[in-house]
N, C-alpha and C positions, 0 to 999 in steps of 0.2 A: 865577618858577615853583617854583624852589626853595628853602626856607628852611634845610633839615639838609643837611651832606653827611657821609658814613659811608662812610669806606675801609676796604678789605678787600686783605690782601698775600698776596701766591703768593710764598711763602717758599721759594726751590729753588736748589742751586749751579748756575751755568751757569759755572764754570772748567773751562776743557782738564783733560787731565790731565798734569799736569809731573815724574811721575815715570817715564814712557813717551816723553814730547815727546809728544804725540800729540792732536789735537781728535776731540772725543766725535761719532756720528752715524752719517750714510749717505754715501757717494762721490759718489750723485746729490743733487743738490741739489734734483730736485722730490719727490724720495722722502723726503727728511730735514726738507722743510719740511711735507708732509703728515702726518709720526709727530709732528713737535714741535706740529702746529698738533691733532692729534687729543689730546694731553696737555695743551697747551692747555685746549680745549674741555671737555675731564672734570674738568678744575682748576675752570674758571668753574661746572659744572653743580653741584660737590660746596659750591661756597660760595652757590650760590643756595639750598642746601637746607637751609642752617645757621641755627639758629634765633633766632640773637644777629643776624642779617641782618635788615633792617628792610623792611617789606612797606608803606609808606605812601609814596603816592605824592608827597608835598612834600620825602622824602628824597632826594638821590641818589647813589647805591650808587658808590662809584669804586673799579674792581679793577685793581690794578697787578701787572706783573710785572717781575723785574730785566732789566737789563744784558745783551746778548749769550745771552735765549734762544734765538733763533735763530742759528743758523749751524753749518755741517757739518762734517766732516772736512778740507777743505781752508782752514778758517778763516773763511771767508766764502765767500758766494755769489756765481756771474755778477750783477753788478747788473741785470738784466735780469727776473732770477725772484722778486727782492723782489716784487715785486706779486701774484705768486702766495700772498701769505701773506693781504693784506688781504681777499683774495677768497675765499680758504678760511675765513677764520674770522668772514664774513658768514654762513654756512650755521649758528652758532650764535648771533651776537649779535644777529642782525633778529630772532630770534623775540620773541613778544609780550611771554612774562615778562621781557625784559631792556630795557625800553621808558623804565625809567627807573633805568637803568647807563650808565655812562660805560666803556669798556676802555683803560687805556694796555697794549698787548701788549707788553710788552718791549722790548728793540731785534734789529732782525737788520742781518746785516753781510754789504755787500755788494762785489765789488772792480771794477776795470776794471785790467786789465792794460795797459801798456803795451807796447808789442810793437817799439817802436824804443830801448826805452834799460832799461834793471834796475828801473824804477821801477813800485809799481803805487797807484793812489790806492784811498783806502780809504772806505766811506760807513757809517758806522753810525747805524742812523735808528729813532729812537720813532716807534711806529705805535698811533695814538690812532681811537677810534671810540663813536659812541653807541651805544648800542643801541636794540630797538624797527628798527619796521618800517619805512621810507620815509614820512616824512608827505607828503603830496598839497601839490603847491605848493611843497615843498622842505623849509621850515622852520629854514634856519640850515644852520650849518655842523657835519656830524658828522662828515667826515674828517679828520685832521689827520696832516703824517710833518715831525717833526723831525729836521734833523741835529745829530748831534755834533761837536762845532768842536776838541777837541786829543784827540791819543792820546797814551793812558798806557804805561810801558814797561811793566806788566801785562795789557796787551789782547792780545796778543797773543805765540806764541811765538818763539822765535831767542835770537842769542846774547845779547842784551841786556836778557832778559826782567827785570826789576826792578832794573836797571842805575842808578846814576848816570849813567854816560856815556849813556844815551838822552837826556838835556836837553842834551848839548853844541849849542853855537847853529848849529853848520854842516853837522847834517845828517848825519856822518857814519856814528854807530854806531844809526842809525834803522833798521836790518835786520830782519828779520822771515822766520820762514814763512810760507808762502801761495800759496794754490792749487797745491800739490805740489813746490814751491819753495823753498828755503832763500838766506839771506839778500836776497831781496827788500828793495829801499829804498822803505820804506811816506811816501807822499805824502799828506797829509787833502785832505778836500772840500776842491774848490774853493770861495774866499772864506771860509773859516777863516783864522784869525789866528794858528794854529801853524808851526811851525818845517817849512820845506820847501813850503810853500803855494804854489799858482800865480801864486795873487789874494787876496790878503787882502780884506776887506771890511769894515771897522770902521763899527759902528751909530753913527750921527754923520756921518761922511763924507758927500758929495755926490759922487755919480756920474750916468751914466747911462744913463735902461732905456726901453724901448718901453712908449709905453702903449696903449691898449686903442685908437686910431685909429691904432694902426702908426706913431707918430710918435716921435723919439727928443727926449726931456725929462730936465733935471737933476732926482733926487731926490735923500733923504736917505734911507741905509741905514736901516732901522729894524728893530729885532727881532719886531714885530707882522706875524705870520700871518695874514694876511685870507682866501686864498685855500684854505688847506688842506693845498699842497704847495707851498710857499713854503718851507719849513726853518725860518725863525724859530720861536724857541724861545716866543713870547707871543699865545695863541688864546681866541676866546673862541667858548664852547658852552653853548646854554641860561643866555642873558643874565649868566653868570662867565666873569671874565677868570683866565685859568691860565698861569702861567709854569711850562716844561719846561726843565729844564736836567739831561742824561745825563753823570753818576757825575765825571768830570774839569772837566767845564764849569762845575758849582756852585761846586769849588774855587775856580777859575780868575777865578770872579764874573761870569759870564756875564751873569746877570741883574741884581747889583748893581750892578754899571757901567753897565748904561744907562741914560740920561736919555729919560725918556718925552717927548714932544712933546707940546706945549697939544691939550688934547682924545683923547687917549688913553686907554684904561682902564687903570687900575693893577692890579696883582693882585692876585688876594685867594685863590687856591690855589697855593703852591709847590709840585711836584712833580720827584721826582729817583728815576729808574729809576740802579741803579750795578752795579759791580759792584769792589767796593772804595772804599766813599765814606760819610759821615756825614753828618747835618745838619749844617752847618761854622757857627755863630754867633759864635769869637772868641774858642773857647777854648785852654787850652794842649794842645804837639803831644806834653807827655811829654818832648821836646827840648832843652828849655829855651827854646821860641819859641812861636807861636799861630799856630793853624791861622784864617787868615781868615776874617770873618764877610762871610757870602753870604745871607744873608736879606735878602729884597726885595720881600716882600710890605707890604700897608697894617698897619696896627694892628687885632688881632685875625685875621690872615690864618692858613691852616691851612697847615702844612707836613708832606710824606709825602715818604717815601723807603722805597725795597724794595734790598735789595744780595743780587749774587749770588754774592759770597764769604763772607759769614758766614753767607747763608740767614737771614737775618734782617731785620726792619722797624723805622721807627719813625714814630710822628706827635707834632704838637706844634703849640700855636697860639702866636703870636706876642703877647704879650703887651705891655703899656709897660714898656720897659727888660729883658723876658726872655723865656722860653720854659717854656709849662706844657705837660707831656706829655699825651696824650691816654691814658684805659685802653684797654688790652686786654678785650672782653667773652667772647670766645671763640675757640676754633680747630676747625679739621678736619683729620683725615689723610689724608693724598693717597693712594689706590689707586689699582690699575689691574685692572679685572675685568668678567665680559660679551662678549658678542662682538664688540663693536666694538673691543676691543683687544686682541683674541688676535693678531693681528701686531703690536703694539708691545712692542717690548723693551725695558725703561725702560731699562736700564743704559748700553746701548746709546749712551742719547744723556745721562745729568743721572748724575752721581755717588750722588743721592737722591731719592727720592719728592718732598720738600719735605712743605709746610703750607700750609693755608689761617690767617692771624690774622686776626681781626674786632677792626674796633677801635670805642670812643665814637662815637654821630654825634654833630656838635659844627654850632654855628650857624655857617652864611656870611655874614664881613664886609660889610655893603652895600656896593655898587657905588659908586666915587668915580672920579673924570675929572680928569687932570693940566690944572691952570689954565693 
């Protein structure tokens, strides 16, 4: 269906503020997720209008946002009102002009409290969507929400915020603010493979799940998302396979390490929502050591990434043996004006307006299947 794909970045800090301690927002969590989902929405309508955007329909438009757009003053949300985000910002992606856009929203961050012991688990989850209206019949898969599998000591605030001691193995200086709490012991999603885990889940491993005749059968973990809300970080939308891996996880080789199964699709779009995080291909850390290479796409595959600490982007195709940068063809400035947003206070919730960047459309690698 598509032969170009043309990324477009919503370049905006989404860091607390760490000279207050303090995370940016609203107290209410439905009210904080409606201002950020209405800035949102004006971000997407300001980059449909931009003229370096490509209007042919064999392109398709992929607009990313960083790392922990969402989330309120208490650091994250009841996990419960996450879904109030993909449902508000249906009211602008079904419309007709965005028929052939793809949205990764950001991530939002959501908790579940534990209420018998200090511990609260944490979900941070990419929330991907096509755009265009419902096709009749379904048409494939347009929802997708990935989790993120380890937390960094800068996701969050408390005493350990950029800590060495957050990587000790047992857990202990894993503290955090949250939900109006101070040193909270932050636990990840379950079936992450981080330190303090319930359940680890290693892609490879053989467990087992119920399948669709309510029968319990061994499979094998896989990081392929079929269903949508599955968490795995590897989905495919409009006949491309896409690997998501959020800001820590690319480091970590999320998607490098796994071994695809005979019959599989391979990827052929990387994608990395961050907030503090690079294209990581194997260069040096500056340190005297090398930052792991995490690219795991086929030859020729595109890689994007948006971070929401420098406010800044990058793309780049995968070359034989390297990596060629995609250009920049334009940008927009983020506003806020009109009556639809005379109750938002941007400050309120982002340290800055951000940017729209437009970058090259560049060809998608054909489609290749692990033998």
């Amino acid at each position: 269906m598509y032969s170009i794909m043309q990324f477009i970045a919503y370049e905006i800090d989404t860091t607390p503020d760490t000279v207050t301690g303090k995370y940016l927002g609203d107290t209410s969590a439905s009210k904080d997720i409606d201002k950020r989902c209405t800035i949102m929405k004006n971000a997407i309508s300001i980059a449909y209008k931009n003229s370096k955007v490509s209007k042919s329909e064999t392109v398709l438009k992929l607009f990313m946002a960083p790392e922990f757009f969402f989330r309120n003053t208490d650091g994250a949300y009841p996990i419960e009102k996450i879904s109030e985000i993909m449902t508000n910002m249906r009211k602008e992606t079904s419309k007709q002009n965005y028929s052939h856009w793809l949205f990764v929203l950001g991530t939002a961050i959501g908790y579940l409290k534990h209420e018998n012991s200090s511990q609260t688990e944490i979900f941070n989850i990419a929330m991907v969507q096509k755009g265009g209206p419902t096709l009749k019949g379904g048409g494939g898969l347009r929802e997708v929400i990935i989790y993120k599998e380890y937390i960094s000591a800068i996701d969050f605030l408390g005493d350990y915020f950029g800590a060495n001691e957050w990587w000790d193995k047992s857990g202990d200086k894993r503290k955090i603010t949250i939900h109006g709490q101070k040193g909270r012991t932050v636990q990840p999603t379950e079936g992450s493979r981080d330190i303090l885990s319930a359940r680890k889940n290693k892609p490879g491993d053989v467990t087992w799940r119920l399948n669709k005749a309510n029968e319990w059968k061994k499979s094998k973990v896989s990081e392929v998302n079929k269903s949508g809300i599955g968490g795995g970080s590897i989905f495919e939308i409009d006949d491309i396979t896409f690997g998501l891996e959020i800001c820590l996880d690319h480091m970590t080789q999320r998607l490098a390490n796994y071994s695809p199964q005979p019959g599989e699709n391979l990827i052929q779009v990387q994608l990395i929502p961050s907030a503090g995080m690079h294209i990581c291909y194997g260069q040096p850390d500056g340190g005297g050591g090398n930052i792991p290479n995490s690219l795991a796409g086929v030859t020729n595959s595109l890689i994007f990434n948006v971070d929401g600490v420098r406010s800044g982007s990058e793309a780049k195709i995968r070359t034989a043996g390297a990596l060629t940068d995609i250009s920049v063809t334009g940008d927009s400035a983020i506003s806020l004006s009109g009556i639809p947003y005379i109750t938002v206070t941007h400050k309120k919730y982002f340290k800055n307006y951000g940017c729209i960047r437009v970058y090259q459309g560049k060809q998608i690698p054909p489609a290749k299947i692990k033998t």
